[in-house]
C-alpha positions in Angstrom: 96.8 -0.3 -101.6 94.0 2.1 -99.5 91.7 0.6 -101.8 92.3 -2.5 -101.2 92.3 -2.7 -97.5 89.1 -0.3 -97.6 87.4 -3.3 -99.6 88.8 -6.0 -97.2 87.0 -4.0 -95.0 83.8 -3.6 -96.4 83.4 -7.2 -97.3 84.6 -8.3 -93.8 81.8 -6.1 -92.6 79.2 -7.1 -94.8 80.3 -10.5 -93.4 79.6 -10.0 -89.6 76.2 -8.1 -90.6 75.2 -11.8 -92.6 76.1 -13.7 -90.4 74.1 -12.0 -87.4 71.6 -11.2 -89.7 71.3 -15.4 -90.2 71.7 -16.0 -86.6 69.2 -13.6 -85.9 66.5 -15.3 -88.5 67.5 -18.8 -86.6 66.8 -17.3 -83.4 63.3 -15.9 -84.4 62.2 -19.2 -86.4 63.2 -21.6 -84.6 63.6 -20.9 -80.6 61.5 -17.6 -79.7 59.7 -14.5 -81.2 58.4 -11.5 -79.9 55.4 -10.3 -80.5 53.1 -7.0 -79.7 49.3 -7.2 -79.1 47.3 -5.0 -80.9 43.1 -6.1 -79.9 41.4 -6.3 -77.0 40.5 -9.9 -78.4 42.6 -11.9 -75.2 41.5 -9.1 -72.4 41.9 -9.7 -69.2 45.0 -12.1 -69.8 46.5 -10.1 -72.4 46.3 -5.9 -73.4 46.6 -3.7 -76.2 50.2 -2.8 -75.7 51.9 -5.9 -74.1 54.8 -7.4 -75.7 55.1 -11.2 -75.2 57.8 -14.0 -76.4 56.1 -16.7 -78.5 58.6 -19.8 -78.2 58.5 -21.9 -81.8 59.3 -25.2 -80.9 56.6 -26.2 -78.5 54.6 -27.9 -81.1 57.5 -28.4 -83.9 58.1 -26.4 -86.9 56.3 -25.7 -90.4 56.6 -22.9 -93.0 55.0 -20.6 -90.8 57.8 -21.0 -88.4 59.6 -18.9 -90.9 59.4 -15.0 -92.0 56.9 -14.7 -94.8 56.1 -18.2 -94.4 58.2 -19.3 -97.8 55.9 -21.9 -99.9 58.9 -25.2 -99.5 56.8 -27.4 -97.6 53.1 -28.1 -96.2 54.5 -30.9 -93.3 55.1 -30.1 -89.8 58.3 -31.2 -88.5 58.6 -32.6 -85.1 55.3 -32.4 -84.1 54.2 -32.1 -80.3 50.3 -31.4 -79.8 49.2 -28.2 -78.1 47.2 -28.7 -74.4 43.8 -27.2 -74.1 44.5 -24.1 -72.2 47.6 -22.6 -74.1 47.8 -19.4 -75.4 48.9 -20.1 -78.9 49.8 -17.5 -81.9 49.0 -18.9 -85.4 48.2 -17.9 -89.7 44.8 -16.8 -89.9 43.4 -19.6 -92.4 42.1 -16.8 -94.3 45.1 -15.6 -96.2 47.8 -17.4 -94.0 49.7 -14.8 -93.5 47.9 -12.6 -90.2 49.4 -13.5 -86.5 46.6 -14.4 -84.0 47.1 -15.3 -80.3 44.1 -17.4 -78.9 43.5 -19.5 -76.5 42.9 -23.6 -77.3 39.3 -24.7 -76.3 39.1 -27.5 -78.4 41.5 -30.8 -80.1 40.7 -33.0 -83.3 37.4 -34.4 -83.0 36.3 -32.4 -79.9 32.4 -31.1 -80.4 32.5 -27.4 -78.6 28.8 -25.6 -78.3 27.6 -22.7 -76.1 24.2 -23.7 -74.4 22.6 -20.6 -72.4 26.0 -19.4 -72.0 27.3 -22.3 -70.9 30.6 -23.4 -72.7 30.0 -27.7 -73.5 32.6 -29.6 -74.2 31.8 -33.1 -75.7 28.8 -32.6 -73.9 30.2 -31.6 -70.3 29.7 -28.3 -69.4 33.4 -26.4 -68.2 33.3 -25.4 -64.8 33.9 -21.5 -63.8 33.7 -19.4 -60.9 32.4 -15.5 -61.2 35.7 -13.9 -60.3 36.4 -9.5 -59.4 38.1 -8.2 -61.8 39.2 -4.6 -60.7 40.4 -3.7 -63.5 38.3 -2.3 -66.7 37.7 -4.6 -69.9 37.9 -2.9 -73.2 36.5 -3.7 -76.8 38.5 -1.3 -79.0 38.3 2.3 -77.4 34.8 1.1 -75.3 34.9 0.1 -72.2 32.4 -3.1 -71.6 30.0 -3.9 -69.0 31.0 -7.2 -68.7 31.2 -11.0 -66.2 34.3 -12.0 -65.6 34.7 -16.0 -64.8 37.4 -18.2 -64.1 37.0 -21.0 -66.9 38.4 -24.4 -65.7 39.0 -26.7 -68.3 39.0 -30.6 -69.0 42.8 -30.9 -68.5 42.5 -28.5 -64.9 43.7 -25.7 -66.3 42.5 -22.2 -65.4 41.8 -19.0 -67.0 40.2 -15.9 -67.0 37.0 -15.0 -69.6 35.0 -12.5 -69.9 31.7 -12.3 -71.5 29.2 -8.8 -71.8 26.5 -8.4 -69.4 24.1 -7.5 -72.3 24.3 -9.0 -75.5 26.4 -11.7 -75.2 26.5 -14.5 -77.1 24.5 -17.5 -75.4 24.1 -20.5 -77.9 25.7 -21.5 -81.3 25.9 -24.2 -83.1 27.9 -27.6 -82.6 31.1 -27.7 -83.5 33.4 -30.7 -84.5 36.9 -29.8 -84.9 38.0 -32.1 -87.8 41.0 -33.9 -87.6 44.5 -32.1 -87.5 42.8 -28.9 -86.2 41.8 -27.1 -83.5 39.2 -24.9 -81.9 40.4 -21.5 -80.6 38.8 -18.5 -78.5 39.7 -15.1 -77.3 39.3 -14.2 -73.3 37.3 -11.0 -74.3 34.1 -14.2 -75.5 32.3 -11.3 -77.1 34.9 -9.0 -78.6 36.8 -11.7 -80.7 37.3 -13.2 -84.2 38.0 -16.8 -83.6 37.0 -19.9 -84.5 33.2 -19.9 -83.9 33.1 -17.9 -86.9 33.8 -20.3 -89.6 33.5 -18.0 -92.7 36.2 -15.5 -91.1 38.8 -17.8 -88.9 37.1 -21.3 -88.2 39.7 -24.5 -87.2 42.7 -24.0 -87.3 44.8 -26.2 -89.2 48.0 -28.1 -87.4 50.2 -26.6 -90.2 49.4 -23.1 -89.0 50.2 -22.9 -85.4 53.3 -20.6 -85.1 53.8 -21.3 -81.3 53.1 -21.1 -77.4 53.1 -17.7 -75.8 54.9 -17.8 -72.5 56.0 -14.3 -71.3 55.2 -10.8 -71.4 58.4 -8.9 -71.5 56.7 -5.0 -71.8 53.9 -3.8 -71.2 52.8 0.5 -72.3 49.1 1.5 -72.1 48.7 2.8 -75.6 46.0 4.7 -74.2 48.0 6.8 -71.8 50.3 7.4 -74.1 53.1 6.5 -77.0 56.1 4.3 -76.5 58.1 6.9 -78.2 56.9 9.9 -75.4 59.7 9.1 -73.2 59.0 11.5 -70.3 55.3 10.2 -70.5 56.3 6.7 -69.4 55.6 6.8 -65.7 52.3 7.3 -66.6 52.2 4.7 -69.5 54.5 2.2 -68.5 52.7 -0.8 -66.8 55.8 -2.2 -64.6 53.5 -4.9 -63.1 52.8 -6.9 -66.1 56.8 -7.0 -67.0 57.8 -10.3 -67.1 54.5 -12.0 -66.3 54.1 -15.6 -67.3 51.5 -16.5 -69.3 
């Protein structure tokens, strides 16, 4: 009789733990995600160390909407298009499988190039505005000597960039972003793998957008110190990006 109601139990357990397991997975796939950003690749707008939500159903849903993106399908369902300006987290088209977050430059059939420094956009140059940063901009562990701009784009929106006083990079070739992808840069211009490099990210296709981030929701300096050094956390803890829209 013990054993019985002892297995009632067990399986009634293992019930609850499914079932929030499943509601869990819904919850991450198909409404909002967090992430954690490891690079200096989106510096200013985003640090090593900030945690952000990622909502998934800004621009519909794919296989990549899902953990390990499970090989079912290569559609997109309910499809909305991404704005120039958002921050968007997608599959590197390299192994389809690594989480970027970039920022969208460019749409299908858009022609992007960098003339003396100058970001073009079908042939317009973007407007921007030198802007004081007062805080320091970091490639990895160095600290840059850098410009930082606001960048305003076709569409009016505005965002901060950042390109190296020495070194940076001032033309490239002309790019046009073939249909169903897009053109995507980091903040930090000249401390990110993005889609001027066409051997190593390149357009990225619709299918691989994951979603729109829209929040941080933590933020600890990495550099002052571990998450898990508790009484270290007045020193680490950046309170002042908490909850920051992005």
């Amino acid at each position: 009789m013990k054993k019985n109601k002892i297995y009632k139990l067990v399986i009634e357990n293992l019930k609850t733990l499914i079932g929030a397991l499943i509601i869990a997975i819904l919850i991450r796939s198909l409404i909002i995600q967090p992430f954690y950003i490891p690079s200096s690749s989106m510096e200013p707008t985003l640090l090593v160390g900030d945690r952000i939500f990622v909502t998934k159903y800004n621009y519909g849903y794919s296989k990549h909407s899902f953990p390990f993106s499970p090989n079912v399908t290569n559609k997109r369902y309910f499809f909305s298009s991404p704005q120039r300006g958002d921050l968007v987290v997608f599959k590197t088209p390299s192994d389809n499988r690594t989480d970027y977050i970039k920022r969208l430059i460019g749409l299908p059939g858009d022609e992007i190039q960098f003339i003396e420094g100058d970001i073009l956009i079908n042939g317009i140059k973007i407007k921007r505005e030198t802007h004081n940063l007062e805080t320091k901009v970091y490639c990895g562990n160095f600290i840059l000597k850098s410009n930082t701009y606001i960048e305003t784009l076709p569409n009016g929106v505005k965002h901060l960039a950042t390109y190296n006083k020495e070194g940076t990079l001032k033309n490239t070739q002309k790019y046009k972003v073939p249909e169903k992808h897009y053109f995507l840069m980091g903040d930090n211009r000249d401390c990110s793998k993005d889609s001027r490099f066409l051997d190593e990210v390149g357009y990225i296709k619709q299918l691989n957008l994951v979603g729109r981030a829209k929040i941080i929701f933590f933020s600890n300096d990495t550099r002052a110190g571990s998450l898990l050094k508790l009484w270290n956390l007045n020193n680490s803890f950046r309170i002042e990006r908490t909850f920051r829209g992005l």
